[in-house]
C-alpha positions in Angstrom: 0.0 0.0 0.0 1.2 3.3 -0.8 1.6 6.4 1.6 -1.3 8.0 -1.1 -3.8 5.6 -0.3 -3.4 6.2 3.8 -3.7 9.8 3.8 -6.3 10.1 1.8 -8.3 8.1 3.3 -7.1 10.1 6.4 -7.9 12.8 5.1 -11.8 11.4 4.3 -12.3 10.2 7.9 -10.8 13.4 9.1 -13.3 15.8 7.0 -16.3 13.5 7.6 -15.8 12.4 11.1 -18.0 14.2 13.9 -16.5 14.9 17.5 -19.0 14.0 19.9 -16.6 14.3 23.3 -19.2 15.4 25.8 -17.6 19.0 27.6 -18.3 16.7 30.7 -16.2 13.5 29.7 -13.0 13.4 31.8 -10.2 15.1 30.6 -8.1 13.1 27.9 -11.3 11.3 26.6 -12.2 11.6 23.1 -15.0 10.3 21.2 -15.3 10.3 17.1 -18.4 9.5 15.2 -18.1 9.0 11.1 -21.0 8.0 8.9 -21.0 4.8 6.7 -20.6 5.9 3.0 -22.5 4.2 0.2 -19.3 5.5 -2.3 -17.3 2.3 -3.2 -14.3 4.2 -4.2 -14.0 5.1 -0.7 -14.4 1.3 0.5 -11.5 0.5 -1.9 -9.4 2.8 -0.1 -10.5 1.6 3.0 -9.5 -1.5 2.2 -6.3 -0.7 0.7 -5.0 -0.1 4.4 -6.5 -3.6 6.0 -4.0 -6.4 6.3 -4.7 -9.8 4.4 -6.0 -11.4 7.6 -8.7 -8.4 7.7 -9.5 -8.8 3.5 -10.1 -12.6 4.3 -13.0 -11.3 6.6 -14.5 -8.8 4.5 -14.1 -11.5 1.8 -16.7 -13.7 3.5 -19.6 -11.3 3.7 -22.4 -12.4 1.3 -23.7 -8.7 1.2 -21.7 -6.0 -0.6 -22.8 -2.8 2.0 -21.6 -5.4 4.9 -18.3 -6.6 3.2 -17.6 -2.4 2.6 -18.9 -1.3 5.8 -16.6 -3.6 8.0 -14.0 -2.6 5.2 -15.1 1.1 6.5 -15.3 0.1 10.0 -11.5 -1.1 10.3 -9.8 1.7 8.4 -12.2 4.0 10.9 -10.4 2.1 13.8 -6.7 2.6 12.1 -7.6 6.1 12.0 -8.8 6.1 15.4 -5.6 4.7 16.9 -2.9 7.0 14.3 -5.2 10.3 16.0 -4.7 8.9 19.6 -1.3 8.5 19.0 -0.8 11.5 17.0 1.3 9.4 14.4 2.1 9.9 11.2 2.5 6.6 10.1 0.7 4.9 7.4 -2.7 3.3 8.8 -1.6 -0.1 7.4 1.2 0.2 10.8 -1.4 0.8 13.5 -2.4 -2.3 14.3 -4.5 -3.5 17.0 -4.8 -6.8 19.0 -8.0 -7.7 21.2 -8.0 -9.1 24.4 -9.7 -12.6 24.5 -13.1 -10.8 25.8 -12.8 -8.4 22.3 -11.1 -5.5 23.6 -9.1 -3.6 20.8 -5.5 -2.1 21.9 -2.3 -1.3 20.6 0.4 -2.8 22.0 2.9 -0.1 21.9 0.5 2.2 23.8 -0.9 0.0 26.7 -2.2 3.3 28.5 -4.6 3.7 26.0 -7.8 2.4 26.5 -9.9 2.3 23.1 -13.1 1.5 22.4 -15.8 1.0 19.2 -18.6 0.4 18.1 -21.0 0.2 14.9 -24.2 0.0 13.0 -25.6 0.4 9.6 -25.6 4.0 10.1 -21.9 4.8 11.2 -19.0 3.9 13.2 -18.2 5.3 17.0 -14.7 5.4 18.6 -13.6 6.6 21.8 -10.0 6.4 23.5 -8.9 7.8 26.8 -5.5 8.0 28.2 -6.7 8.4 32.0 -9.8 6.2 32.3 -11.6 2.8 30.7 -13.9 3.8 28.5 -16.7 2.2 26.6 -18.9 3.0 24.0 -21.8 1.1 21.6 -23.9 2.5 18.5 -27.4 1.2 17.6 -29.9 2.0 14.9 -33.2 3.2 16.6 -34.9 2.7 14.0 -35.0 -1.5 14.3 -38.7 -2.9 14.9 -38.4 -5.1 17.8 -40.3 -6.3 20.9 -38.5 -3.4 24.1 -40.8 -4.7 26.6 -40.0 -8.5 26.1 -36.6 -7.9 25.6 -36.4 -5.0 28.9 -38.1 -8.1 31.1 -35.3 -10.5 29.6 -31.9 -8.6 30.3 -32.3 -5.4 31.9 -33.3 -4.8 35.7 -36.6 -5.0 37.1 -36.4 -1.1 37.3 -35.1 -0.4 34.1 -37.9 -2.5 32.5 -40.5 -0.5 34.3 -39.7 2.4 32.9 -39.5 0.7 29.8 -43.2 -1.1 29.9 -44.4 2.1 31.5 -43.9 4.4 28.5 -45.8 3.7 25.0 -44.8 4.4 21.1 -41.3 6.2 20.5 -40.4 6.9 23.9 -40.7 3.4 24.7 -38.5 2.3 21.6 -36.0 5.3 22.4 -36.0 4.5 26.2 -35.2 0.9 25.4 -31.7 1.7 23.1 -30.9 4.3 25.4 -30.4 1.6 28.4 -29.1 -0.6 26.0 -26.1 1.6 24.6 -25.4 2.5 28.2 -25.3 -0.7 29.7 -23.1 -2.6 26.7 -21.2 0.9 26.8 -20.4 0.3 30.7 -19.6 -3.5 30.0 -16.6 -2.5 27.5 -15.6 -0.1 30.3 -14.6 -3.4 32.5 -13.1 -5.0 29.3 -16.3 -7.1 28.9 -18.7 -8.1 26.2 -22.3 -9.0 26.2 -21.8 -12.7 27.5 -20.9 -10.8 30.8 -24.3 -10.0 31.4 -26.1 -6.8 30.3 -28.1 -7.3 34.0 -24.7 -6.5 35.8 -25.0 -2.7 35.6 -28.1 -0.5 36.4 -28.5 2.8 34.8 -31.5 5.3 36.2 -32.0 7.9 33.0 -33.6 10.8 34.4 -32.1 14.1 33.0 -28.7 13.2 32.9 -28.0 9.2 33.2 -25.6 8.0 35.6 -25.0 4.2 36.9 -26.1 3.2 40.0 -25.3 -0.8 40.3 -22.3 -2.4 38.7 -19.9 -5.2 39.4 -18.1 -4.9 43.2 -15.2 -6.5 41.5 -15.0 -3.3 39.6 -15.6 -0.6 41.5 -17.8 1.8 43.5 -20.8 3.0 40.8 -19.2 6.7 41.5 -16.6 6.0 39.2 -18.4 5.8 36.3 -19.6 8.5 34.2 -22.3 8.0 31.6 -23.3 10.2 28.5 -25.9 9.6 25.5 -25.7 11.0 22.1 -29.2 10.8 20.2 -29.5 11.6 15.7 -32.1 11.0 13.4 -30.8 7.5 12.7 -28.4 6.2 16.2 -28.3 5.9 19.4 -25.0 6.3 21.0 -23.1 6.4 24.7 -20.4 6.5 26.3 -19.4 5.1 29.7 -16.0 5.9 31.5 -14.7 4.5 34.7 -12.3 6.4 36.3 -9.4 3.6 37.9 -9.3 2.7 41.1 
């Protein structure tokens, strides 16, 4: 790959790519949002910065939009890591590992915590240098069943205020909780298997956790934060170390 191809796709994320880092969020967090693009020039660049490992993956999508948009989605997180780091190396040379739970980092900057997150509509990265953060994406748009689903994985108080509202606020009240509660699980370096039940968010005006794993620390050091568009639902969960 030449040195073309990585900054100009640099250059696309960094023209298209929305900061969304809440004036609360602790100091040293950032947070980046970028829509999906529906122009397949811009997937080839993407995927002129991927190693063979990552083309092998895109390969074995059946749909074109999903084999571009995870083609998108990992040039988003090379850019993501070369802004954290402030390098100027081509995005083919930030590479990331995962822990064995999923969670992205770059092993030439351990003291940076990174997370992301997508959906059909765009792609969500955050990275701080002085807490864990987490963060998830969803498309609010999606039909499905809040109640049933608030009664099988959230809190009984959380589903309350779920069954409680009707139409649109239910839907949005539902994604909201969910965003924040994956959002916190990536703040402890976990995934979903962990148990979306092991936090407890209340929403009110500002949302803010008030249950979460002993093993991780007092629900005081966590900070929560929503972002809401036409088409995603987004937050952002830091946890301050101990």
């Amino acid at each position: 790959m030449n040195t073309y191809e990585s900054e100009h796709i640099s250059a696309i994320f960094a023209a298209g790519s929305r900061d969304l880092t809440p004036a609360s969020a602790p100091h040293n967090t950032y947070v980046l949002y970028a829509p999906v693009s529906c122009d397949p020039k811009i997937s080839g660049h993407c995927a002129s910065v991927l190693s063979d490992s990552e083309m092998h993956r895109a390969d074995r999508f059946a749909s074109e939009f999903n084999k571009a948009q995870f083609q998108q989605r990992r040039a988003f997180r090379r850019f993501c890591g070369a802004t954290a780091l402030g390098s100027s190396l081509p995005l083919s040379q930030i590479v990331f590992e995962e822990t064995e739970n999923g969670r992205p980092y770059l092993s030439d900057a351990p003291d940076l915590w990174f997370s992301f997150s997508s959906s059909r509509c765009g792609f969500l990265g955050a990275w701080s240098s002085t807490h864990a953060v987490g963060v998830d994406l969803e498309d609010p748009t999606r039909n499905l069943e809040a109640t049933e689903l608030a009664r099988r994985y959230f809190s009984e108080a959380e589903a309350n205020v779920v069954e409680e509202l009707c139409g649109p606020e239910r839907s949005q009240a539902f994604f909201q909780f969910w965003c924040l509660k994956e959002a916190a699980l990536k703040s402890i370096g976990e995934g979903l298997p962990f148990g979306l039940d092991r936090f407890e968010i209340e929403l009110d005006l500002d949302p803010r956790v008030v249950n979460a794993p002993d093993i991780h620390g007092e629900p005081d050091r966590y900070s929560a934060h929503l972002f809401t568009g036409s088409d995603y639902c987004a937050a952002l969960v830091t946890r301050g170390h101990a």
